[in-house]
FITI-237945 format. One record per residue (C-alpha): z, x, y; residue number from 1; residue in one letter. Coordinates in Angstrom, 3 decimals. Layout:
# residues N
LOLUM        Z        X        Y   i aa
LOLUM        Z        X        Y NUM  A
...
***
This chain:
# residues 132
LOLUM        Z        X        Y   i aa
LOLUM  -20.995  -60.028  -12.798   1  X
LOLUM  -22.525  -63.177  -12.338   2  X
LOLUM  -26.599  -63.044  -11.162   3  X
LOLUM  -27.111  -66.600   -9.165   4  X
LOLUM  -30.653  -67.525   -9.328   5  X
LOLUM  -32.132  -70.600   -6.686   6  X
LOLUM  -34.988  -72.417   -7.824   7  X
LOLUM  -37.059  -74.831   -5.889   8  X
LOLUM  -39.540  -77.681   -6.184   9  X
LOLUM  -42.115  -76.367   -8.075  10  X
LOLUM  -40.258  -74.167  -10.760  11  X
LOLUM  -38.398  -77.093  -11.827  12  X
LOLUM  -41.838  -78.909  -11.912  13  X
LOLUM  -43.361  -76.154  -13.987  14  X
LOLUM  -42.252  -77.278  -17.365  15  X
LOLUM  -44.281  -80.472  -17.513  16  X
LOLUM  -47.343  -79.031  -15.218  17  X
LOLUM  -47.399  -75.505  -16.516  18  X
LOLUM  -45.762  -75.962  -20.155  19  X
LOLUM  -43.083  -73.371  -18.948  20  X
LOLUM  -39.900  -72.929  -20.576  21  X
LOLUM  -37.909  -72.716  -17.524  22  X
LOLUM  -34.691  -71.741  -18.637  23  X
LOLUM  -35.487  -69.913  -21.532  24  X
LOLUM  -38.054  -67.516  -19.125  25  X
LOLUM  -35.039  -67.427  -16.419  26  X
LOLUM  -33.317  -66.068  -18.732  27  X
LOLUM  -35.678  -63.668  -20.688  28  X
LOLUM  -36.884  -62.085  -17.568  29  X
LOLUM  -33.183  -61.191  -16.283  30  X
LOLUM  -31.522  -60.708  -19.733  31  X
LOLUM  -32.110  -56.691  -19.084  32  X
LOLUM  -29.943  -57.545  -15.467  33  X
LOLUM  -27.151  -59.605  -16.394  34  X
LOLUM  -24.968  -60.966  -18.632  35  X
LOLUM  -24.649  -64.455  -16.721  36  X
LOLUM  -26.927  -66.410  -14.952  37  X
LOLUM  -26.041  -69.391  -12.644  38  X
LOLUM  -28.935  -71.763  -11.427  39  X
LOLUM  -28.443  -72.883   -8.121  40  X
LOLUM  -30.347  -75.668   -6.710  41  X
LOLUM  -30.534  -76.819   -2.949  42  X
LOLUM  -29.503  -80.510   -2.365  43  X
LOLUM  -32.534  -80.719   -0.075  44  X
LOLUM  -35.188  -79.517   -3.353  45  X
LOLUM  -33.044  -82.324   -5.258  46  X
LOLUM  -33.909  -85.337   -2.687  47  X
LOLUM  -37.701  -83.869   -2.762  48  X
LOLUM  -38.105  -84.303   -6.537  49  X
LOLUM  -36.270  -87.577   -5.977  50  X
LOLUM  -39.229  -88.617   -3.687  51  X
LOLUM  -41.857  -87.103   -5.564  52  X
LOLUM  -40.720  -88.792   -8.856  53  X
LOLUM  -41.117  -92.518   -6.941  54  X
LOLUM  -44.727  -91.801   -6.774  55  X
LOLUM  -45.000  -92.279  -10.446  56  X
LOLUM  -48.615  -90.308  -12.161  57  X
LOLUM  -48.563  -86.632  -13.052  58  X
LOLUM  -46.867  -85.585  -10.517  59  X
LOLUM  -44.390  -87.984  -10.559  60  X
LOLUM  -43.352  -87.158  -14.131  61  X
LOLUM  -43.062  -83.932  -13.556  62  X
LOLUM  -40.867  -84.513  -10.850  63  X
LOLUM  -38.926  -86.844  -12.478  64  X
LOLUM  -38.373  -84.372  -15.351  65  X
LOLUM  -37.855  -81.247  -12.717  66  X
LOLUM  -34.862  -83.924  -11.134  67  X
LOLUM  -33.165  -84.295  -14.417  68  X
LOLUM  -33.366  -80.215  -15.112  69  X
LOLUM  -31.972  -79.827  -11.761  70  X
LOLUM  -28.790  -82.059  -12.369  71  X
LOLUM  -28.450  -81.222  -15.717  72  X
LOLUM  -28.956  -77.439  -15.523  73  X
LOLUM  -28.242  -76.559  -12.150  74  X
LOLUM  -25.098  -76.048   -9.688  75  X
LOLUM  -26.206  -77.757   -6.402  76  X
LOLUM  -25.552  -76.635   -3.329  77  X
LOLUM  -25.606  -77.877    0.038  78  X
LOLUM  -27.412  -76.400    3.264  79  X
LOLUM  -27.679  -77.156    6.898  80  X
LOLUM  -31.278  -77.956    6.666  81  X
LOLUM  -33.042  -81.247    5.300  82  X
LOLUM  -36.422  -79.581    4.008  83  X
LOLUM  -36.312  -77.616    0.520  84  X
LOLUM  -38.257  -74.904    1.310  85  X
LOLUM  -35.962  -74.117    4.838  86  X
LOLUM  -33.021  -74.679    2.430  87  X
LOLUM  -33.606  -72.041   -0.336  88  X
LOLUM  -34.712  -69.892    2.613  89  X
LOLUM  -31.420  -69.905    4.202  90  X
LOLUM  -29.712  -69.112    0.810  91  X
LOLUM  -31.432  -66.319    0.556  92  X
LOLUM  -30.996  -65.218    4.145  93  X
LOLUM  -27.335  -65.878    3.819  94  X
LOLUM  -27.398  -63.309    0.273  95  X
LOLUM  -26.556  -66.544   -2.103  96  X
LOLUM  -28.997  -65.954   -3.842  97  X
LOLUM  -29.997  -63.063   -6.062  98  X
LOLUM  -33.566  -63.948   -7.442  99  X
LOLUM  -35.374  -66.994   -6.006 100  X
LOLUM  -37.717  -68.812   -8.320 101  X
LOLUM  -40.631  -70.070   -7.084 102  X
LOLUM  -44.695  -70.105   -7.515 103  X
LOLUM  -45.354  -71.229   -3.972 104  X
LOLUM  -47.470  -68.441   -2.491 105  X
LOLUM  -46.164  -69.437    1.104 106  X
LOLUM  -42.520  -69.664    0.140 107  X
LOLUM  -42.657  -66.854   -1.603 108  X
LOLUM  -43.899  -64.404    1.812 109  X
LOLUM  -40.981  -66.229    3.098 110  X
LOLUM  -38.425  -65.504    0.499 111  X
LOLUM  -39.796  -61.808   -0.156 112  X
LOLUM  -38.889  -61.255    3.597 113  X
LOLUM  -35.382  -61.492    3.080 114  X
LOLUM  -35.400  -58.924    0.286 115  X
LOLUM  -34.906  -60.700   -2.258 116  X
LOLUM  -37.202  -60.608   -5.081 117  X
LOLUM  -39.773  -63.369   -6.659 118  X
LOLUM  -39.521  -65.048  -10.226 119  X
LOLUM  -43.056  -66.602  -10.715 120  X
LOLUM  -45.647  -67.156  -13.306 121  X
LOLUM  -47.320  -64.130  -14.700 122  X
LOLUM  -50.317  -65.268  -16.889 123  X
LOLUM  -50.305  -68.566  -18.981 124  X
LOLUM  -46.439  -69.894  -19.258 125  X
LOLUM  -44.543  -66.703  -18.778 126  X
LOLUM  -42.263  -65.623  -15.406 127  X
LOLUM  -42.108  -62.342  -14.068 128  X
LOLUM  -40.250  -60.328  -11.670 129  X
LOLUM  -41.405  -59.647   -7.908 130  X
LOLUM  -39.457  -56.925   -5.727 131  X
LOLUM  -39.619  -56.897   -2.354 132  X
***
């Protein structure tokens, strides 16, 4: 059985502002869960790293870097709504996704609603599990 797995904005920012190893923590934290893990990433949290990256600094970079992750690494999908935080909450409403990683405290209220559980930095550059 495959475990999908939506990130957003931020996570794929993490690895240049938090020095987290994305993939490698996806996968360490859900290795007990599954034997296959698909990243899914809204087309709407795509166009917003897209943006971000234009604005160049810190930010920007990390951004940039969080855009390439998310076409390299990730299956996108497409939603009916424009904004990336709407979008990934709609995936999970519609039971898309089974984790939802994210370290947006707001979001994550949001996403926690729908019952499914949280992926999100625990400590220095390590991701742990949230349950509803």
């Amino acid at each position: 059985m495959t475990t999908t797995v939506i990130v957003d904005t931020n996570a794929l920012m993490m690895p240049v502002e938090l020095d987290v190893r994305l993939f490698d923590e996806i996968e360490r934290v859900l290795r007990s869960h599954t034997d296959d893990i698909e990243v899914l990433v809204p087309q709407p949290v795509i166009e917003e790293l897209r943006r971000l990256s234009d604005k160049g600094g810190e930010e920007g970079i990390a951004a940039s870097v969080g855009h390439d992750l998310a076409t390299d690494r990730c299956v996108p999908i497409s939603t009916e709504v424009s904004y990336a935080d709407d979008a990934v909450v709609e995936l999970a409403q519609e039971g898309t996704a089974d984790y939802v990683v994210t370290n947006d405290q707001a979001l994550q209220e949001r996403i926690l609603s729908t019952s499914v559980p949280i992926i999100s930095l625990r400590g220095t550059n390590k991701l742990a599990i949230t349950e509803p």
